[in-house]
C-alpha positions, 0 to 999 in steps of 0.5 A: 466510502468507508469501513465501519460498524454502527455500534461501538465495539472494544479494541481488546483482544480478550472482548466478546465479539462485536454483534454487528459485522463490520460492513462496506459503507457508501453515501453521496456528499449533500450540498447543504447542511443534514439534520444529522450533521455528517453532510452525507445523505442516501447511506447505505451498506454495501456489504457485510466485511471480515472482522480484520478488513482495514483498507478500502480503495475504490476503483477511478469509476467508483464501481468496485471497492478493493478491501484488504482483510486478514482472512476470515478466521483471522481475530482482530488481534491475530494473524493471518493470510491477507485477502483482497476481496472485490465489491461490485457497490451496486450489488455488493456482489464479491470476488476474492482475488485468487494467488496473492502472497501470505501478505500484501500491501495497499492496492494501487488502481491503473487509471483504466480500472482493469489492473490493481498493483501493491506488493507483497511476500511470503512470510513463512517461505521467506521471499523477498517483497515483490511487485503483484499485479492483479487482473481485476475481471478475472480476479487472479493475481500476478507476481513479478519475483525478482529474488535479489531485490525488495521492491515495494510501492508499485503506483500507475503514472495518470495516463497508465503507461508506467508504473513506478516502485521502489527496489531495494537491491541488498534485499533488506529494509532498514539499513537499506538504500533505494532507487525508484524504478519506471517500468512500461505497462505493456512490455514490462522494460523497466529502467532505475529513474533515480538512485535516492540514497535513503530507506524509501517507504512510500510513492505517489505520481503527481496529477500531471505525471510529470513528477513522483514524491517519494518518502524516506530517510536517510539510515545511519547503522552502528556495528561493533568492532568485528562486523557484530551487533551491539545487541545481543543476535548479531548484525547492525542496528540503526544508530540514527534516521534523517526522514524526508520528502522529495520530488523526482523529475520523472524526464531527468531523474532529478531529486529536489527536497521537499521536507526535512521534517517528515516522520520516519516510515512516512506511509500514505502520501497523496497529492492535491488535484 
């Protein structure tokens, strides 16, 4: 499954739109070698895509596409209010999530198929960055607002019954320090599993749900004598960042690293079956 266009268009903002739509993709994995050399057979076009869709994540049963886009009046270099629309792949049949944020980021499946979890905030109100759930038959979307904390990563453990995210409780990224936060899917309680010490950008369970990997760094700010930036508007500036990967036991909240060579505002995890 993937997000693309059968002819090349140019990444310039000042160039001609391309003809062709991009457009929603599926096709089976062969068992042997394709005349064409891509190893995929039956390829079909779901659906046609807005110019700015960049993100494509298909539910645990592969029935329904969740693509995140920018609107579609949005141009591929401009801005715009991020949509989360919901493709049927049989039909190609859509439906836009209704009350999500300004912005949004990448959806998160409950292993059901009937919640989707991302975060996402209000640009031009200047709300923190929330916890949003979406109810996938109906199509609307949720937010848990908590005003004095940033919290981010929402991921559902493999069995479904917690959700762990990231919070941020100084409500800022950059020089910030998180801790990983285990919440029951059902009644919402919520606990701090573990306090990282670092800026974390990314969460993922293990297969087992015995375990989270999370990613960050370790930020170290610079001020001048009064409390002042060393540039020219005020406030702290990162003066240096030692970027991690470890592991979080999700019994006893205990951090092991994995990596110390991972690069800063690591994004995108995943782990093996």
């Amino acid at each position: 499954m993937w997000i693309g266009r059968s002819a090349a268009a140019s990444p310039l903002c000042d160039a001609p739109p391309p003809r062709e739509p991009l457009g929603l993709y599926v096709a089976d994995v062969a068992d042997t070698e394709t005349p064409d050399g891509t190893g995929l057979t039956g390829v079909r076009r779901v659906a046609d895509l807005a110019p700015t869709a960049n993100l494509a994540v298909p539910s645990p049963d592969g029935r329904t596409v969740a693509v995140v886009d920018l609107g579609e009046n949005a141009g591929p270099c401009d801005g715009g209010t991020a949509r989360l629309v919901l493709f049927d792949v049989a039909t190609g049949a859509q439906s836009a999530v209704t009350g999500l944020t300004e912005r949004i980021g990448v959806p998160h499946w409950s292993p059901d198929g009937h919640t989707l979890a991302l975060d996402g905030d209000d640009f031009a109100t200047g709300q923190t960055r929330d916890v949003v759930l979406v109810d996938v038959p109906s199509a609307t979307a949720r937010r848990i607002v908590t005003a004095s904390s940033v919290e981010s990563s929402p991921v559902f453990s493999p069995d479904g019954r917690h959700l762990a995210f990231l919070r941020h409780d100084d409500g800022a990224r950059g020089l910030a320090s998180a801790s990983i936060v285990l919440a029951d899917a059902d009644s919402g309680l919520a606990r701090v599993l573990a306090l990282t010490g670092t800026d974390d950008e990314d969460l993922v369970w293990s297969r087992d749900g015995s375990q989270l990997v999370v990613a960050g760094a370790r930020i170290e700010p610079t001020c001048d004598g009064d409390g002042g930036s060393s540039g020219d508007d005020g406030g702290c500036d990162v003066a240096g960042a030692d970027p991690g990967v470890r592991t979080v036991d999700v019994a006893t909240g205990e951090l092991r690293s994995l990596s110390v060579t991972a690069a800063l505002l690591q994004s995108q995890l995943t782990v093996s079956p």
